[in-house]
C-alpha positions in Angstrom: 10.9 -10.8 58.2 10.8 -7.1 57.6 11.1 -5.5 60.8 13.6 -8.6 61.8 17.3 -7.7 62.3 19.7 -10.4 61.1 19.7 -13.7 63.3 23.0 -13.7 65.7 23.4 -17.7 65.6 22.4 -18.8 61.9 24.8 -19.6 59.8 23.5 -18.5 56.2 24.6 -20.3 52.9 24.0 -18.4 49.8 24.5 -19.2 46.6 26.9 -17.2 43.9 26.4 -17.0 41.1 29.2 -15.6 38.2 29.1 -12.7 35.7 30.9 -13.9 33.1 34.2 -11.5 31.6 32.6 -9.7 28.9 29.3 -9.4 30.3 27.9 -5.8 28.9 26.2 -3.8 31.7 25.0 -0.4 32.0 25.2 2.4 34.6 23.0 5.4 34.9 24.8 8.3 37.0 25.6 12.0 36.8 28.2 13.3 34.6 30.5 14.3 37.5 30.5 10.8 38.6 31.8 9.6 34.9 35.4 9.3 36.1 34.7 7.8 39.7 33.0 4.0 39.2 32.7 2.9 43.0 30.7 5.8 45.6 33.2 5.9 48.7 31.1 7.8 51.0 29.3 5.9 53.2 25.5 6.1 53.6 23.9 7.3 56.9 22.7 4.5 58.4 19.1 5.7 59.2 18.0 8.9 57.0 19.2 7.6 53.5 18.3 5.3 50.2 20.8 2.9 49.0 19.4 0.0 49.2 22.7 -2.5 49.7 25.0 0.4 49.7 28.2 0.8 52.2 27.7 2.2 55.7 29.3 2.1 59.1 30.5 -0.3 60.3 31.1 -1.5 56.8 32.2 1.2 54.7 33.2 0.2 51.3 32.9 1.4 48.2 29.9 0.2 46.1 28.7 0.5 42.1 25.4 0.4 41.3 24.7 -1.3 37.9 22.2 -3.0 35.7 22.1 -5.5 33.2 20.3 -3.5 30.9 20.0 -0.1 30.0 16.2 -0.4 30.4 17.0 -1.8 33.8 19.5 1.1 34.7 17.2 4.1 33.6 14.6 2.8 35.6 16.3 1.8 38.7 17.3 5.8 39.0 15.4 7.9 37.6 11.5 5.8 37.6 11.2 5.3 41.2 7.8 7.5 42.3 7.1 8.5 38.8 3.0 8.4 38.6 0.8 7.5 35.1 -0.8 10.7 34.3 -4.2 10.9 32.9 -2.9 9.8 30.0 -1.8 6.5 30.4 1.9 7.5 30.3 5.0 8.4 33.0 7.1 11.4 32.2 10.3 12.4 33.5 10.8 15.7 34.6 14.1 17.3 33.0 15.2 18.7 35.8 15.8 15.9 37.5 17.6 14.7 35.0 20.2 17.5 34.0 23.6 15.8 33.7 22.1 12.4 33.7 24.7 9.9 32.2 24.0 6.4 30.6 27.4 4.8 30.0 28.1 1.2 29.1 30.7 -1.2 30.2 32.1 -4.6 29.7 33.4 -6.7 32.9 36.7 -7.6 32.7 37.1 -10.1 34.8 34.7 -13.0 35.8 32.9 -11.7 38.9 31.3 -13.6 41.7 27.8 -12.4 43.3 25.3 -13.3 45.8 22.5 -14.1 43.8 19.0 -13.5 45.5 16.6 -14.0 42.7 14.3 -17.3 43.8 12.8 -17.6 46.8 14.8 -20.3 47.5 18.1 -18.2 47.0 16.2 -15.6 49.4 16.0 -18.1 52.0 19.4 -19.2 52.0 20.4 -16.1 53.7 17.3 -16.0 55.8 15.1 -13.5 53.8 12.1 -13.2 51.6 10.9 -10.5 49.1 11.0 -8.0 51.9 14.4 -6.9 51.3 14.5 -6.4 47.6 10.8 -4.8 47.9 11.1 -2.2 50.8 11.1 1.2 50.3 13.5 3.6 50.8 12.7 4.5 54.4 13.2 0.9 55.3 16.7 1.2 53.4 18.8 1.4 56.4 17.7 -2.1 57.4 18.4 -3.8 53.7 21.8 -2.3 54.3 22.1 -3.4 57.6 21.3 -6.8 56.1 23.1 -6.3 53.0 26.5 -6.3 55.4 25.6 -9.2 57.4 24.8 -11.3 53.8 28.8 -9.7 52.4 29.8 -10.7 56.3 29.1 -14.4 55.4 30.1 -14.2 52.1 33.8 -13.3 51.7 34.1 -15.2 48.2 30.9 -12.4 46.9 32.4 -9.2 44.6 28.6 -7.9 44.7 24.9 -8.9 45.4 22.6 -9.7 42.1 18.6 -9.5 42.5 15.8 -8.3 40.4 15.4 -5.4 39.5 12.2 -3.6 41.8 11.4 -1.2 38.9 11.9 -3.4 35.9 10.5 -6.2 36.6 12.3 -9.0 34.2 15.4 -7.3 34.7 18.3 -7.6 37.3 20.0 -5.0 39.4 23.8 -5.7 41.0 26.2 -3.6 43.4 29.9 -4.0 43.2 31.8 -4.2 46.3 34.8 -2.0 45.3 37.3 -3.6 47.6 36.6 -7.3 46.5 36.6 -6.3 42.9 39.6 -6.4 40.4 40.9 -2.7 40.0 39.0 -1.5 37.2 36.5 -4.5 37.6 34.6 -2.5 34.5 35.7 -1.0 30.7 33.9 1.6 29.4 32.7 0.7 26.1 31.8 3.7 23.4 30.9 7.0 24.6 28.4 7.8 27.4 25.2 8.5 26.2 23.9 12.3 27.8 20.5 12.0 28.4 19.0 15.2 27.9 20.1 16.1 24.5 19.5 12.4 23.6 16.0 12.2 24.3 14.8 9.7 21.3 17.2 7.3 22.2 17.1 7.2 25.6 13.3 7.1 25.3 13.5 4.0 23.1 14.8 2.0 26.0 11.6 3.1 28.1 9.2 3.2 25.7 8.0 -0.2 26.7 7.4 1.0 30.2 5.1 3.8 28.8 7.8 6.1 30.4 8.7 9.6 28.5 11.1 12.1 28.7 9.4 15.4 27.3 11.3 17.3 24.7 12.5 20.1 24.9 10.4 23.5 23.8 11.7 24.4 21.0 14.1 28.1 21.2 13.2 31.2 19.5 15.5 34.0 18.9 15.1 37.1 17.2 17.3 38.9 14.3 18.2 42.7 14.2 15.1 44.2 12.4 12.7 41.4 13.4 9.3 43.2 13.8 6.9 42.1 17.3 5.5 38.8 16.5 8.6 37.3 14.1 9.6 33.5 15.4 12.3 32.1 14.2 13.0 28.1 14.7 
């Protein structure tokens, strides 16, 4: 099925499943996207990732979240990360630098495409293909994505597991199905460079690190060559 473009004539009947109201789920972002839950701006429909986000002719808004932390860390920021030598991934901090892990509670009961069994899969005429391709095949899992939400007008979002947490399950909100705020923030949002132990609590199991920081030195009036200072 990869390389297959949505059938014209079949009629497709997938199943929901619902996310109950109160459900906790978590959302890894930048900080300057704290205030703005759904992404308006549409992908391009042949040069960019997104696996089920919005594009032409389709152009909602869509919120990428996970039912885990765990699951949200590694969705973003664990996608080409290599074992070094030592048996361990590391994150560069650059690539992290305003990285956000905020929390949230649904507030409303929400109703999703699930496409975690096979069998769920084939009800809209797929297999693993299109939670398994990689991001240069991402213009055709959105391309499907729309023809699945097409068929679907009951569906808020799409629900499947997770590519880079095994175990774990992703979702995307469609914004304009949604109840306005379809999330609530719960506590404060977790920065995670300045957080760095407990951020790397939720991927320790994944043998995934985020370096600390080198320690600063700064020097005193009258400090000789050679002083360090902690």
């Amino acid at each position: 099925m990869p390389e297959a473009p949505p059938p014209r004539h079949a009629v497709p009947d997938p199943v929901l499943a619902r996310l109950p109201a109160g459900t906790d789920v978590w959302r890894a972002h930048h900080e300057r996207f704290q205030d703005c839950l759904f992404n308006r701006i549409p992908r391009d429909s042949q040069f960019t990732d997104g696996r089920f986000s919005g594009m032409l002719p389709d152009p909602f808004g869509y919120c990428y979240i996970g039912l885990s932390p765990a699951t949200a860390l590694m969705e973003r920021h664990v996608r080409s990360v290599p074992y070094s030598d030592t048996g361990y991934r590391a994150i560069g901090r650059a690539g992290l630098e305003g990285g956000m892990l905020s929390r949230y509670s649904l507030t409303h009961d929400l109703d999703v495409v699930s496409l975690c069994t096979e069998a769920e899969l084939a009800a809209v005429c797929q297999d693993e293909w299109l939670l398994r391709a990689e991001g240069h095949d991402h213009a055709k899992t959105r391309r499907w994505g729309q023809w699945i939400r097409q068929h679907t007008p009951r569906a808020q979002g799409l629900l499947w597991p997770a590519k880079r947490e095994v175990g774990g399950y992703a979702v995307v909100l469609f914004e304009d199905r949604c109840p306005n705020p379809p999330l609530r923030l719960v506590g404060s949002p977790l920065r995670v460079l300045g957080n760095e132990d407990g951020v790397n609590e939720f991927l320790a199991p994944y043998r995934v690190v985020i370096p600390l920081a080198p320690a600063r030195t700064r020097l005193s009036r009258g400090d000789g060559p050679g002083t360090i200072r902690a």
